[in-house]
N, C-alpha and C positions, 0 to 999 in steps of 0.2 A: 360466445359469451355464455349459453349455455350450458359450456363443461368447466367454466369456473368453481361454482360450488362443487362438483366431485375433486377438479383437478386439488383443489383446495384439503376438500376430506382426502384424499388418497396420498398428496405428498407433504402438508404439512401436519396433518393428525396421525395419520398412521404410521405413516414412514420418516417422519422427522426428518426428511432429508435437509430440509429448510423451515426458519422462520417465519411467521405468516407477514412480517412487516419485508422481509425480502421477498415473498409472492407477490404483496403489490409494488416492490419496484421494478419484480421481474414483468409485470401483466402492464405497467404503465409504458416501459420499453419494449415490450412486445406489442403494444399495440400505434407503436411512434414509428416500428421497424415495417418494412414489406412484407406481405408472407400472412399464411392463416396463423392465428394469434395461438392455437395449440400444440403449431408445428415450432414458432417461434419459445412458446414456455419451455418446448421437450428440449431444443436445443439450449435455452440458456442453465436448465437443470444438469442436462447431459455434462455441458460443459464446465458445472461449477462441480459436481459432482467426480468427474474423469476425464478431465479435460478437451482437447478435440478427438479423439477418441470417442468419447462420452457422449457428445454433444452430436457425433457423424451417427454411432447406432440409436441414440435416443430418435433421433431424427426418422431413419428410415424406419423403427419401428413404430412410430406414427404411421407413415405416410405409405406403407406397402398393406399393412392389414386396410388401412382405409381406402384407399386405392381400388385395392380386389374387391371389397363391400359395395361401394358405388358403383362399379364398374358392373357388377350383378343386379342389383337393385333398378339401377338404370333401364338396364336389359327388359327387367321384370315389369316394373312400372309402366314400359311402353306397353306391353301385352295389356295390361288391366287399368289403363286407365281412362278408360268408360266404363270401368266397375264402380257401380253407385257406395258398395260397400267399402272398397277400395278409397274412395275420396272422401270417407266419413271418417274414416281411420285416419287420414291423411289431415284430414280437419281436426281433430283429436291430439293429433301428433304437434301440428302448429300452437294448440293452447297451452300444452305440458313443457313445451319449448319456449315460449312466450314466460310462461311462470319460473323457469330457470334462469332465464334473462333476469326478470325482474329478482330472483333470489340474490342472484350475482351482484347485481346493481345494489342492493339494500348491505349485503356483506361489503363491497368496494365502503361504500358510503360512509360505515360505520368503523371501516380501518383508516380513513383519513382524518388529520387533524384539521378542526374545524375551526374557522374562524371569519371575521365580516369579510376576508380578501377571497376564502376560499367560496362561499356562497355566494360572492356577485362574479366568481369566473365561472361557478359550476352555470348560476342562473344565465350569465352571457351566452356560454356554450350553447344551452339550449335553446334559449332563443333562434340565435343563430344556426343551428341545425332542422329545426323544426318548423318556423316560421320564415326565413331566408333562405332555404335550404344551401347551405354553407358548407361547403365538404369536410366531414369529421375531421380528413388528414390536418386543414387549414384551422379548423378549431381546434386540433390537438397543440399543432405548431404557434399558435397565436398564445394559447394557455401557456406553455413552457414558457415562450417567450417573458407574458406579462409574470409568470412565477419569477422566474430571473431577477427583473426589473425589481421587481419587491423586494426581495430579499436582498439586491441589492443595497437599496434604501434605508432597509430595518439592517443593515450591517452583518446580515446572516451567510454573503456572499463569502468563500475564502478562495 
């Protein structure tokens, strides 16, 4: 959730690949799919972009630079970590991370349309996750669902 706001600046402001109201359909299905939610964006970009093709290199050039990086870092972290410097940085790393989350989360927020059905699913969900501890996947599945149902209702269903 933290590479939101860049994925965000990088493929819809700079590179206009895509609209920012198709980023959040692409980030709301990417996050309903298996799979890390940046390897799942590359691919649906990839693929709207150049089709499986598109979607096959998008994919590994995610996952092979990242791959080799943790794959080293790992390595490395094991050596230093009873370095008191090392876990401060590390602590550092976790706020600057936390504050990307919460960027991402204030940007989603402010690209959905808001209304009394959306704010008592978003307020459910949280409950639900927070206080219940209710697996994201199952609040994600239960929100589509109640979405459906609604629009059903309101005739928006086709």
């Amino acid at each position: 959730y933290a590479m939101i706001p860049l994925i965000k600046s990088e493929i819809v402001e700079k590179k206009k690949w895509i609209e920012e109201k198709e980023l959040m359909y692409i980030l709301v299905i990417s996050e309903s799919t298996p799979g890390s939610l940046s390897v799942n964006i590359a691919t649906f970009i990839g693929q709207k972009l150049c089709g499986l093709k598109g979607s096959l290199i998008a994919t590994l050039g995610l996952v092979i630079p990242s791959f080799t990086i943790i794959s080293i870092i790992t390595n490395l972290l094991e050596a230093f970590k009873t370095n008191t410097i090392i876990n401060y940085c590390l602590f550092g790393i976790r706020a600057g991370v936390l504050a990307l989350i919460i960027n991402a989360m204030v940007s989603m927020f402010s690209e959905i349309d808001k209304n009394y059905f959306s704010h008592l699913v978003m307020t459910i969900g949280f409950i639900l996750i927070v206080f219940f501890n209710v697996s994201a996947f199952i609040v994600i599945v239960l929100a589509a669902l109640s979405g459906l149902i609604y629009c059903f209702f309101k005739g928006e269903l086709r």
